[in-house]
RODO-416733 format. One record per residue (C-alpha): residue number from 1; residue in three letters; z, x, y. Coordinates in nm, 3 decimals. Layout:
N
n,res,c3,c1,c2
NUM,ALA,Z,X,Y
...
END
This chain:
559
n,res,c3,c1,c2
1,UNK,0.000,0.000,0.000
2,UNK,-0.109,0.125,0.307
3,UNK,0.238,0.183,0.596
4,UNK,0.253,-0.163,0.803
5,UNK,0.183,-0.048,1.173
6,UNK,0.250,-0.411,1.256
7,UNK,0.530,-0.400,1.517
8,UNK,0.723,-0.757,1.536
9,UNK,0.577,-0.813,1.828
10,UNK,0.226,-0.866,1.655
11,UNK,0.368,-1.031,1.389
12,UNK,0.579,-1.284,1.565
13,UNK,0.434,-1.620,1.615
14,UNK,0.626,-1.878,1.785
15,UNK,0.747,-2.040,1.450
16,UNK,0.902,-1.676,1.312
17,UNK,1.060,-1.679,1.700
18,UNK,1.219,-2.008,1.645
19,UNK,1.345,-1.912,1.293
20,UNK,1.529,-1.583,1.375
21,UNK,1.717,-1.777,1.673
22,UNK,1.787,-2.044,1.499
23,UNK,1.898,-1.804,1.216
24,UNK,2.129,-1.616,1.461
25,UNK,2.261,-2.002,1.631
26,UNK,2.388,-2.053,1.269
27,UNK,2.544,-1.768,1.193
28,UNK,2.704,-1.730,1.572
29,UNK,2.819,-2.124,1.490
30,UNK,3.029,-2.051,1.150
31,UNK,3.136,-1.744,1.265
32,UNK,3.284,-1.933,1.600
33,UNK,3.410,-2.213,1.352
34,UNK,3.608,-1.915,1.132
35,UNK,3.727,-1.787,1.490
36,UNK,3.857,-2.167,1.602
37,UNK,4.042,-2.217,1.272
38,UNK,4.215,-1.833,1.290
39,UNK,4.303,-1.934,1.642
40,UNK,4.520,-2.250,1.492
41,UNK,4.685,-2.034,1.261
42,UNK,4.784,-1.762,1.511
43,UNK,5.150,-1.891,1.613
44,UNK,5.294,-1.528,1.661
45,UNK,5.269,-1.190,1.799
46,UNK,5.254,-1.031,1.392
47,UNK,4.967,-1.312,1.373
48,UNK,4.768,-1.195,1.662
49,UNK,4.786,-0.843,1.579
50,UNK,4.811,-0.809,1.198
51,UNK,4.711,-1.152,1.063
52,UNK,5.052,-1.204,0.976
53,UNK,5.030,-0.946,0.716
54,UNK,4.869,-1.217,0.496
55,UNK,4.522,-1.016,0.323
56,UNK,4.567,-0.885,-0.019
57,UNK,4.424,-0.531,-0.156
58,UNK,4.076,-0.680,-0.232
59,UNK,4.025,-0.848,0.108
60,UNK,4.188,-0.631,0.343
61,UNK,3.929,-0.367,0.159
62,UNK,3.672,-0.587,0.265
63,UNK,3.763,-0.635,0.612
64,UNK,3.763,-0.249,0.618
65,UNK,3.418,-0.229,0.479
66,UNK,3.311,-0.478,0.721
67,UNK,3.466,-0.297,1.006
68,UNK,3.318,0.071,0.890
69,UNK,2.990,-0.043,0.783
70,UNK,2.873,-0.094,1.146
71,UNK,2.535,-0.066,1.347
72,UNK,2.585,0.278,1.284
73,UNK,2.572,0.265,0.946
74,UNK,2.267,-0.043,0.873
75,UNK,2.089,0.048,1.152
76,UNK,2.128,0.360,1.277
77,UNK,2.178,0.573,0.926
78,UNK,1.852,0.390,0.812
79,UNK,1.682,0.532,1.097
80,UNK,1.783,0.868,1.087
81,UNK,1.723,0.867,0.708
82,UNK,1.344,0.720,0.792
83,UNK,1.308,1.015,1.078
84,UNK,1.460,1.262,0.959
85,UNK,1.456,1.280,0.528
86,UNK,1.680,1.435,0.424
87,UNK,1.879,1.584,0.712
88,UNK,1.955,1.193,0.798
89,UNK,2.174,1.092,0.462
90,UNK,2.422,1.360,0.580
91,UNK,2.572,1.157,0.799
92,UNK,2.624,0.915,0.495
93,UNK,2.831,1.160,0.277
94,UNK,3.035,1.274,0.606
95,UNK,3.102,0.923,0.646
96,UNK,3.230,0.856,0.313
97,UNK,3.411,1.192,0.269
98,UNK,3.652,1.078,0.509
99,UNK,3.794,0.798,0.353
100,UNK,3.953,1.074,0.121
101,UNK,4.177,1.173,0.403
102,UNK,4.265,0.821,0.507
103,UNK,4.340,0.755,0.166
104,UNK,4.580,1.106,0.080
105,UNK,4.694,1.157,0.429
106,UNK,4.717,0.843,0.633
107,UNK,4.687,0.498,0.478
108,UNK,5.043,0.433,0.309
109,UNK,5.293,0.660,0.492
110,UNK,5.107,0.477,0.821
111,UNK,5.193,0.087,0.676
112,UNK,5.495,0.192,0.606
113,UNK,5.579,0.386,0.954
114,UNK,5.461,0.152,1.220
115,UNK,5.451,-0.207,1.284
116,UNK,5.091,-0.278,1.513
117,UNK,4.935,0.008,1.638
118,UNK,4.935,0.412,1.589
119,UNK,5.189,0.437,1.856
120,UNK,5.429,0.262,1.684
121,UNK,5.444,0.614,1.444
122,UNK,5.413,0.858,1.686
123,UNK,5.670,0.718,1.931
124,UNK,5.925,0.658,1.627
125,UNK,6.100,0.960,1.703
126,UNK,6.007,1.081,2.065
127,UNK,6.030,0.925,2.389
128,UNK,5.862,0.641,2.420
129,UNK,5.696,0.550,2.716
130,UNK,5.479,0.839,2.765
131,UNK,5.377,0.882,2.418
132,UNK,5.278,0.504,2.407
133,UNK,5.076,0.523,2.712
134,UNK,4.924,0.865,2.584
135,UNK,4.817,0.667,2.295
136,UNK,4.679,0.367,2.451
137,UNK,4.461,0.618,2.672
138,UNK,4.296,0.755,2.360
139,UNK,4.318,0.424,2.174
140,UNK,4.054,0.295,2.482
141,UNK,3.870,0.600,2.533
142,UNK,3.757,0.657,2.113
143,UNK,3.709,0.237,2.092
144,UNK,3.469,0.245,2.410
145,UNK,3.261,0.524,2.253
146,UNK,3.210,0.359,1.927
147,UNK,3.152,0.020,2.141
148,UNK,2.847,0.140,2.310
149,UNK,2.685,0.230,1.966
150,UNK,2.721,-0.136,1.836
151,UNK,2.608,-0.260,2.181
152,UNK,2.305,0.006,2.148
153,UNK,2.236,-0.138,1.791
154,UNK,2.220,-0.521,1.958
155,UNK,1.982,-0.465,2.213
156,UNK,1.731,-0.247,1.990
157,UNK,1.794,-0.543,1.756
158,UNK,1.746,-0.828,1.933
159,UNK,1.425,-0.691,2.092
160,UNK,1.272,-0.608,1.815
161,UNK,1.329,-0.952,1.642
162,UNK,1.180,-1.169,1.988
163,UNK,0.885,-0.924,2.046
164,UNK,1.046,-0.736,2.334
165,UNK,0.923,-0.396,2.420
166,UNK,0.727,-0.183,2.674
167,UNK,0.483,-0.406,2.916
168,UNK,0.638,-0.792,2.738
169,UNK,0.793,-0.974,2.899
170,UNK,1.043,-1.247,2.755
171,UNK,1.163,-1.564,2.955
172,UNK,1.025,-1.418,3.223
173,UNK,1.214,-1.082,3.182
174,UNK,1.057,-0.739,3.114
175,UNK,1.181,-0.567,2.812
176,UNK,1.427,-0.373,2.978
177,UNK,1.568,-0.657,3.154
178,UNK,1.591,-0.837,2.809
179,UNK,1.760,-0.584,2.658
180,UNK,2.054,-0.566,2.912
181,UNK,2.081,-0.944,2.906
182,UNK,2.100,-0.901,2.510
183,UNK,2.401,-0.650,2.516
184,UNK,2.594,-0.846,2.801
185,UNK,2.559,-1.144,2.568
186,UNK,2.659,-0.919,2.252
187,UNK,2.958,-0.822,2.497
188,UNK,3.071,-1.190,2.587
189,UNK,3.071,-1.307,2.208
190,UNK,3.303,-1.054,2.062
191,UNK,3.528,-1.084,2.414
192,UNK,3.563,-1.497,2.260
193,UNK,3.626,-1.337,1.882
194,UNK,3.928,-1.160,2.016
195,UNK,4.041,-1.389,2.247
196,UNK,4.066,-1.701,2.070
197,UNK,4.058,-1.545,1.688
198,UNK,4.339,-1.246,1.707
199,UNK,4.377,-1.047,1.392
200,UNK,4.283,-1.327,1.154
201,UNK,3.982,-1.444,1.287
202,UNK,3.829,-1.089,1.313
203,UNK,3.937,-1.044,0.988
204,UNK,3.727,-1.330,0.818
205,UNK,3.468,-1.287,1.010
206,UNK,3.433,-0.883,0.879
207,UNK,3.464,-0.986,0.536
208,UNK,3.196,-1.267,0.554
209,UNK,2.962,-0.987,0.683
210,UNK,3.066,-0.708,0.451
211,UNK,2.950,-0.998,0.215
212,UNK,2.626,-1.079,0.357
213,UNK,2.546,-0.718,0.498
214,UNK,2.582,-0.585,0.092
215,UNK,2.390,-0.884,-0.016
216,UNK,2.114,-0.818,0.246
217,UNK,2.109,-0.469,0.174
218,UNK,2.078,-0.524,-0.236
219,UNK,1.757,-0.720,-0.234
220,UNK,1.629,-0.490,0.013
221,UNK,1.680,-0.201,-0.197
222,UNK,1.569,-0.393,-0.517
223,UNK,1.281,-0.454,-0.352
224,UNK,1.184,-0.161,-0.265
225,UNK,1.270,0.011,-0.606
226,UNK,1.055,-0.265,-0.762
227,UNK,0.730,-0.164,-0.532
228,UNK,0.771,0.181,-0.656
229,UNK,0.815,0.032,-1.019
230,UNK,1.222,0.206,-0.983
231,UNK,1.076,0.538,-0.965
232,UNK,1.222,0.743,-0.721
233,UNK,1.004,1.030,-0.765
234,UNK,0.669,0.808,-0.628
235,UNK,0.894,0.658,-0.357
236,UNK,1.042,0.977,-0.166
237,UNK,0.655,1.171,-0.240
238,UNK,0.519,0.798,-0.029
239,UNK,0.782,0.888,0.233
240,UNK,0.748,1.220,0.281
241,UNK,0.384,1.207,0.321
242,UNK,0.403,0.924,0.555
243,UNK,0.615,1.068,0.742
244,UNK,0.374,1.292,0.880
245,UNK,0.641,1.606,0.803
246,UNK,0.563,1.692,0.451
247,UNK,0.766,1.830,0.208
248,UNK,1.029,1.948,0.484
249,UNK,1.103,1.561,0.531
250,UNK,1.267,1.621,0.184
251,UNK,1.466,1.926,0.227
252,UNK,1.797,2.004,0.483
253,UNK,1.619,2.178,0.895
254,UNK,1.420,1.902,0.982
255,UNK,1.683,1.777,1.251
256,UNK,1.982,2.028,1.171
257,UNK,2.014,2.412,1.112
258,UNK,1.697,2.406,1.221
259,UNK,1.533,2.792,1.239
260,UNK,1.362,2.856,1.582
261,UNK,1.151,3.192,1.510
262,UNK,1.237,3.463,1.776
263,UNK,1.557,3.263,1.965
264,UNK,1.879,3.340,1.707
265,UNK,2.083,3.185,1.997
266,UNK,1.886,2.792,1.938
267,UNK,1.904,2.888,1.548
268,UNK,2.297,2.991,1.577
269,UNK,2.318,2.620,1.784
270,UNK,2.142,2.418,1.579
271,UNK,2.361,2.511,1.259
272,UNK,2.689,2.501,1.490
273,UNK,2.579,2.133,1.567
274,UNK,2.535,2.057,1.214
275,UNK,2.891,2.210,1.103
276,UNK,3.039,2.032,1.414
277,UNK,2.904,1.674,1.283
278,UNK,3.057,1.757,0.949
279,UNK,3.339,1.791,1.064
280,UNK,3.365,1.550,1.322
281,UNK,3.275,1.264,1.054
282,UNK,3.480,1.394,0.785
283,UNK,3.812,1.392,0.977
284,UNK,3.681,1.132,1.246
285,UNK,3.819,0.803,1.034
286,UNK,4.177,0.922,1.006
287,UNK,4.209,0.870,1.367
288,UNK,4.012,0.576,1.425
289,UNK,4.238,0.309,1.571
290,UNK,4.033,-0.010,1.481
291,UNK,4.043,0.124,1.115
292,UNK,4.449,0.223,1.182
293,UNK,4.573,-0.099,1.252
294,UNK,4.382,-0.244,0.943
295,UNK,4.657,-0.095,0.761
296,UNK,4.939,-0.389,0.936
297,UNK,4.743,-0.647,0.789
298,UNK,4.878,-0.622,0.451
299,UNK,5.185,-0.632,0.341
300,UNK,5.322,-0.374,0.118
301,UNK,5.197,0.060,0.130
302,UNK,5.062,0.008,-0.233
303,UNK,4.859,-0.292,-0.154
304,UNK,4.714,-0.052,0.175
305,UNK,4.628,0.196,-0.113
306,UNK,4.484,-0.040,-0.291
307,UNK,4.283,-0.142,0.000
308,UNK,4.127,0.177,0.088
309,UNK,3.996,0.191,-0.279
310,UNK,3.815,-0.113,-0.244
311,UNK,3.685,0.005,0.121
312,UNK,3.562,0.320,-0.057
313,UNK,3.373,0.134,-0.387
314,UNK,3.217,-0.097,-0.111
315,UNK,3.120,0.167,0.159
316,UNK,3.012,0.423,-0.149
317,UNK,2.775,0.177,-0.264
318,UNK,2.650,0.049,0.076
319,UNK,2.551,0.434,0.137
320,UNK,2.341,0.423,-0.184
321,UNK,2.175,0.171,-0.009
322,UNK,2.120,0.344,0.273
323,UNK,1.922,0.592,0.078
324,UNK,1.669,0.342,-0.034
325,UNK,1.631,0.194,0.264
326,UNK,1.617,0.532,0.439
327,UNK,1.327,0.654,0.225
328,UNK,1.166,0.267,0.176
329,UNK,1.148,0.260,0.568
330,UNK,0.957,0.562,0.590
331,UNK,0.729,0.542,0.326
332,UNK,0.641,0.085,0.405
333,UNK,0.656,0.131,0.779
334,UNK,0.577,0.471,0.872
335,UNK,0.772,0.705,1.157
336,UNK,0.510,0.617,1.390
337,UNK,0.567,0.219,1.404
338,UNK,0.926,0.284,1.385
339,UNK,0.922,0.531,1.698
340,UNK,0.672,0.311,1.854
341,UNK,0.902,0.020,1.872
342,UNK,1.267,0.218,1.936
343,UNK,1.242,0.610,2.006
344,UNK,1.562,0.667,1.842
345,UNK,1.466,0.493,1.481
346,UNK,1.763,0.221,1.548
347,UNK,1.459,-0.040,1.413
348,UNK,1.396,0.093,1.081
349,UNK,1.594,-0.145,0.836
350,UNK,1.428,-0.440,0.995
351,UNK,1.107,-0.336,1.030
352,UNK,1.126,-0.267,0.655
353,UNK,1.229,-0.589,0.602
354,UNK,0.948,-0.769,0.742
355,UNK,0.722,-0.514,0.546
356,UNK,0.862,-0.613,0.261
357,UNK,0.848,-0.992,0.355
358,UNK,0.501,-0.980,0.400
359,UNK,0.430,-0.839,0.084
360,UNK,0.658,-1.002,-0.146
361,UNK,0.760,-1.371,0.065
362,UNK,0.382,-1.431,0.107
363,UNK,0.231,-1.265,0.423
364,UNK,0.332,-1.305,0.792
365,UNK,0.573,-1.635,0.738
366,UNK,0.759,-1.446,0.510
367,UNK,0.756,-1.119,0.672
368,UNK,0.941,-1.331,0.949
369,UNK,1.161,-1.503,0.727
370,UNK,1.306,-1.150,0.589
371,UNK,1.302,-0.998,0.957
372,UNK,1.503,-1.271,1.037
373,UNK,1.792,-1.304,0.790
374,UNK,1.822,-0.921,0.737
375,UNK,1.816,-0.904,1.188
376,UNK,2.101,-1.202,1.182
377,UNK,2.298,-0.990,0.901
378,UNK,2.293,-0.681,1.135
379,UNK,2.332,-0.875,1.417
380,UNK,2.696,-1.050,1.226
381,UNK,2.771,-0.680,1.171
382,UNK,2.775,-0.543,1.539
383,UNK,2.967,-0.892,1.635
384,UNK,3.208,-0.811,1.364
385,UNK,3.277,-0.454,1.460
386,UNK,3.276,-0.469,1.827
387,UNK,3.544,-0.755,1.767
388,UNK,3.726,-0.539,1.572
389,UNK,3.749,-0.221,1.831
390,UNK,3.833,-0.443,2.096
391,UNK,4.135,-0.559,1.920
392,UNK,4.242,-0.252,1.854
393,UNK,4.237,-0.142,2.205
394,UNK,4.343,-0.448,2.387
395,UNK,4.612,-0.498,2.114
396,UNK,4.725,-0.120,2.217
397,UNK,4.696,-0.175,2.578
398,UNK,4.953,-0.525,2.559
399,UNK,5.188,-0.413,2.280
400,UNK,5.205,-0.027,2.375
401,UNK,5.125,0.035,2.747
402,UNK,5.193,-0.316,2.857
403,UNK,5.544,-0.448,2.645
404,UNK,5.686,-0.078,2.586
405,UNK,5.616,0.105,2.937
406,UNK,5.609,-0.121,3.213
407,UNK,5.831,-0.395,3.080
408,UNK,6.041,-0.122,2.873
409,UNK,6.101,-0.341,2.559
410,UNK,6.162,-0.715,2.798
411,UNK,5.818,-0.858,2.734
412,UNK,5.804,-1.144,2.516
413,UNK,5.546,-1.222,2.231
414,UNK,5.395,-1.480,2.465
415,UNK,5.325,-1.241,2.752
416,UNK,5.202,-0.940,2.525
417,UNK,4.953,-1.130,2.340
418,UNK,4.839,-1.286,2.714
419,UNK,4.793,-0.975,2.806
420,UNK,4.628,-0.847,2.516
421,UNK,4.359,-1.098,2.566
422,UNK,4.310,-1.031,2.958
423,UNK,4.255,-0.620,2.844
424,UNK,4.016,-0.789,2.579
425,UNK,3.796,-0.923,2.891
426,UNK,3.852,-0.586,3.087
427,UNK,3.760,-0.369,2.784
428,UNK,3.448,-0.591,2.681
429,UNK,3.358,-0.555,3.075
430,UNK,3.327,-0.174,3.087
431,UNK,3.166,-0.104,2.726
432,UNK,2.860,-0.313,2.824
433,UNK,2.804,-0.159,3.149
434,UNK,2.859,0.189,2.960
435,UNK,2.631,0.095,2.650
436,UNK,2.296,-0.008,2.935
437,UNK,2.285,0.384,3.012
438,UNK,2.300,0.502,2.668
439,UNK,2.021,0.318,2.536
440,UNK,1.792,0.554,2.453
441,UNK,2.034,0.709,2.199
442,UNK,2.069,0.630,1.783
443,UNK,2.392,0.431,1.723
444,UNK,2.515,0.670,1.435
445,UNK,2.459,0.986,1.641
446,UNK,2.701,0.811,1.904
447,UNK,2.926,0.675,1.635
448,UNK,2.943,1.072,1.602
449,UNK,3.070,1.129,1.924
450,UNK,3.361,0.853,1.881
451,UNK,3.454,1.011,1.517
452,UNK,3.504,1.345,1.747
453,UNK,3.656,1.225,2.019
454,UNK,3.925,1.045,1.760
455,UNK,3.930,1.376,1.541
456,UNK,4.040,1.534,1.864
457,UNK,4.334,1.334,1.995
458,UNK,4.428,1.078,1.757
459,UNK,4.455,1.296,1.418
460,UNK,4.660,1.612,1.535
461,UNK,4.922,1.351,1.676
462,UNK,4.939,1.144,1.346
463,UNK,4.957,1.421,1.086
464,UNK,5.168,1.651,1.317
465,UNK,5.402,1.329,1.328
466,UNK,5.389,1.238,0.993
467,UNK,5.447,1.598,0.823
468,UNK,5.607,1.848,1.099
469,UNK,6.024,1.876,1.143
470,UNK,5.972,2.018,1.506
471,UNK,5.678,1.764,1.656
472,UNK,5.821,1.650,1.957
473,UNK,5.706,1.460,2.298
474,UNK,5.558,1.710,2.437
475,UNK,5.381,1.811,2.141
476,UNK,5.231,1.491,2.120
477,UNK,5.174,1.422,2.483
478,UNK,4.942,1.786,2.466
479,UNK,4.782,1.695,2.154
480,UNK,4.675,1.356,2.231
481,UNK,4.540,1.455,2.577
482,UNK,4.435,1.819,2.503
483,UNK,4.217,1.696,2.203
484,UNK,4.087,1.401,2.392
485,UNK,4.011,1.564,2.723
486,UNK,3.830,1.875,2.584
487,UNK,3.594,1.644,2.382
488,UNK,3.465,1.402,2.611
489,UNK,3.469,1.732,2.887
490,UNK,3.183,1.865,2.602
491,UNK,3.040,1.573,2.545
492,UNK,2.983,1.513,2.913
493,UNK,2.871,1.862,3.022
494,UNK,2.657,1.877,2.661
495,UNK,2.304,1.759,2.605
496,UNK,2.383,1.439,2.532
497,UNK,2.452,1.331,2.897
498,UNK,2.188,1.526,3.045
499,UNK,1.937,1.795,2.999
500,UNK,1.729,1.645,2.722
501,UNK,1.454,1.410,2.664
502,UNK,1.668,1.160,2.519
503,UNK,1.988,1.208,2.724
504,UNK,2.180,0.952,2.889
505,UNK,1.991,1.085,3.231
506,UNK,1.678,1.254,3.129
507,UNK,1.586,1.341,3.474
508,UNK,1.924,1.553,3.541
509,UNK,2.031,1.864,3.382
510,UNK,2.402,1.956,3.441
511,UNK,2.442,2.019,3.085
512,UNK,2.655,2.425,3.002
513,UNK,2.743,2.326,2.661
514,UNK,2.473,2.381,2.394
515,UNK,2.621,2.150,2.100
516,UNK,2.571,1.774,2.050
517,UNK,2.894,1.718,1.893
518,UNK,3.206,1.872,2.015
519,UNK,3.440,1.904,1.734
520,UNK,3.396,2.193,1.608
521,UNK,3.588,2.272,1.934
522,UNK,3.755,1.969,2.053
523,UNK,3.939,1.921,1.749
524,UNK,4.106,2.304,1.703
525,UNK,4.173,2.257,2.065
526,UNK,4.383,1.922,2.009
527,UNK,4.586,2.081,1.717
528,UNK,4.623,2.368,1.917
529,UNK,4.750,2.190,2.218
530,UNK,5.000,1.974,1.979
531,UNK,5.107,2.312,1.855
532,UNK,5.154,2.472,2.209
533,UNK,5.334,2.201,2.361
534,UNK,5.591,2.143,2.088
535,UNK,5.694,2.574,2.090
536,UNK,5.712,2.524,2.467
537,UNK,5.952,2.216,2.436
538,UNK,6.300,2.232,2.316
539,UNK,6.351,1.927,2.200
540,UNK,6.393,1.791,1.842
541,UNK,6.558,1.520,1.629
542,UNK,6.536,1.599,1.290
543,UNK,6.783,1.297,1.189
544,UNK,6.526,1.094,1.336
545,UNK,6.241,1.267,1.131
546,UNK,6.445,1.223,0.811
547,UNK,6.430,0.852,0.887
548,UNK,6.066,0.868,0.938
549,UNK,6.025,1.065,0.622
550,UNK,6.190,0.833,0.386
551,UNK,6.017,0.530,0.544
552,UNK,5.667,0.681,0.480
553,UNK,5.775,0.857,0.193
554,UNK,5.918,0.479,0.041
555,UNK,5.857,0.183,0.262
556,UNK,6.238,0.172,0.335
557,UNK,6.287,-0.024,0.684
558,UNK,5.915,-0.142,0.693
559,UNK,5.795,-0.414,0.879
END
């Protein structure tokens, strides 16, 4: 089969139009109706912020799936894997390796230290107020970065599904237009999630689309094994050679450790960036807050075990997936119709899905019909994540910065979950303005820079906590805004920002830092800092740490 150059645009008659928005109306309906139930059945503060510690092993796993396996990982992996062979799946494994470290280092002794949000651990046995609002500062920055990736994902979606790109127009909007009224509308929905749903309706609403995303994502990759009659051999020689790369689009330097002849300092880069992004991803989901607080929602430490093991069969097979329809998108669609409709590949599993739907659902109709579903699927999955991190950060903001520093302990349950939903608006507010300038970028890459930026701060604070006699304040206080400062200080002076074809302002260039992803520095510099600042400090409560000990170590005293 020759590679479908037919962009949506082409394909899209006015009935496959109708059909996709009607598709989305639906879902957007039952997911409201899940959110308006939850919202009857959230009575208290535990209910707004942990579901009311209600979610056995097997859904809570779910809900964690649904949370992880964001734009970043349908959309954006896809694209990278379509782009860039084999150099693309490695953000796959770095994005499963990590759930090793939430599992062995993080998940129980967490449920059994705190009671809504990471700060609840690290302020246990230091001062509370400005290790709280320490933590709420990194809690906002790290769920702001991994909220313009989603919104990213929605507008590249949504265009491609109505036909919107270069020299359309839609409603009487161009396509740039269209895509900024896309990702304010993205913005408003998960805003209403949070509000009205808390903790329990974001939670049914993840595991409905870890449900359908899986489902979506199976008979995608069935079909594609099918057209290549399961063999993988035929199917990665059809990509490769329609990827207009070759045999390199199979092996590791097409996008990282890539070998510039006669400059060792781009060579020596290029292979720093790709270390950096390994680590970044593999120790990037410890310290991820939205996936932190998932751990409150159940109640016992062995049933949050047991919840990370399901998170990690899901997401493990989901990344399998990803493989097929990695290689299926190259190979049906081409690089060229992919680039041609979103420069940084964010397009791919959708485009592949009309492909397929034209060849399998008989012709256009059906091309539209697959387009459609598999678009609303993705579409449920950036609504589902984006109201997950804006939980986690308004919840942070009212129970942490709000109830424990400026009312010092006085607030009631009333006025912290108020105020948990007015941070909800403020948050939502500044992540779509954020995510319109960063639209030329793929989702995973950014989903790169939050794992760093959370890698930085976030995880020398929890483990120092959790495992070192001496942490104190201070300690904490320099780790949390040593790591977090030095990595979005790289990411802003770093080509990412500027100085780059596909930087947030191509036409500037104040860009000194030659790496994409900080963490190869950020995060030595945050465990440094945490180090520093608890040597310099002299104070220490090791009664208080024996407490903490025997609560993580046994669930003694847990909420």
């Amino acid at each position: 089969m020759e590679p479908h150059s037919l962009l949506a645009a082409e394909a899209s008659t006015s009935t496959s139009r109708t059909l996709t928005i009607t598709l989305f109306l639906v879902f957007v309906a039952i997911t409201l109706a899940i959110t308006i139930w939850a919202s009857r059945q959230t009575k208290t503060a535990t209910d707004f912020y942990a579901g009311g510690r209600s979610f056995s092993g097997f859904q809570n796993g779910m809900a964690i799936g649904g949370d992880y396996m964001s734009a970043a990982s349908f959309l954006g992996i896809a694209g990278l894997i379509a782009l860039y062979g084999y150099d693309g799946f490695l953000y796959s494994i770095g994005f499963l390796v990590a759930w090793l470290v939430a599992l062995l280092l993080v998940a129980e002794f967490l449920r059994n230290s705190g009671r809504y949000t990471m700060a609840d651990v690290l302020a246990f046995r230091m001062r509370q107020r400005p290790v709280r609002t320490a933590a709420s500062v990194s809690t906002i920055v790290v769920s702001i970065f991994y909220l313009i990736a989603q919104m990213v994902g929605a507008g590249a979606l949504v265009s491609l599904l109505l036909g919107i790109k270069p020299g359309t127009t839609f409603l009487g909007m161009d396509a740039d237009t269209a895509k900024i009224a896309t990702i304010i509308l993205v913005g408003a929905l998960m805003i209403v999630y949070v509000v009205v749903g808390g903790m329990k309706g974001t939670t049914y609403v993840q595991i409905v689309k870890a449900f359908l995303l899986m489902t979506g994502a199976l008979v995608m990759t069935l079909l594609v094994l099918a057209h290549y009659k399961f063999n993988l051999s035929s199917l990665l020689g059809d990509a490769a050679q329609q990827s207009g790369k070759g045999t390199a689009f199979l092996e590791p330097g097409l996008r990282y450790g890539v070998e510039t002849a006669g400059d060792a300092a781009k060579t020596f880069y290029s292979k720093m960036d790709l270390l950096s992004l390994g680590i970044a991803l593999v120790l990037g989901t410890a310290g991820l807050p939205h996936i932190l607080t998932r751990f409150y929602t159940v109640p016992t430490s062995k049933i949050a075990r047991k919840s990370v093991l399901w998170a990690i069969g899901i997401i493990g097979t989901f990344y399998l997936f990803t493989l097929a329809l990695g290689f299926g998108a190259a190979a049906l669609v081409g690089g060229a119709a992919i680039t041609a409709q979103d420069k940084a590949g964010n397009t791919a599993a959708p485009q592949l899905a009309q492909a397929l739907g034209i060849d399998y659902l008989g012709g256009e109709t059906g091309g539209a019909v697959l387009l459609a579903i598999i678009a609303a699927v993705a579409f449920a999955t950036i609504l589902a994540v984006v109201a997950g991190l804006t939980l986690a950060s308004s919840s942070s903001v009212a129970h942490d910065f709000y109830a424990s520093v400026m009312k010092r302990g006085q607030a009631s349950e009333r006025d912290e979950v108020r105020v948990a939903r007015i941070s909800a608006f403020v948050i939502g507010a500044i992540a779509i303005v954020l995510s319109i300038f960063a639209q030329s970028l793929n989702v995973a890459f950014l989903v790169a820079l939050a794992f760093a930026v959370a890698a930085s701060g976030n995880l020398p604070a929890i483990l120092y906590s959790l495992f070192w006699k001496k942490f104190n304040t201070s300690g904490a206080l320099w780790a949390i805004y040593g790591g977090l400062i030095s990595a979005v200080l790289l990411v802003f002076f770093s080509p990412v920002v500027s100085g780059s074809p596909t930087a947030m302002f191509p036409d500037s260039d104040w860009h000194f830092f030659p790496l994409s992803n900080p963490g190869i520095i950020s995060i030595p510099i945050g465990f440094l800092c945490g180090w520093i600042g608890t040597v310099i400090s002299k104070e220490s409560d090791e009664d208080k740490f024996a407490e903490l000990e025997v609560r993580a170590m046994t669930g003694y005293g847990a909420h």
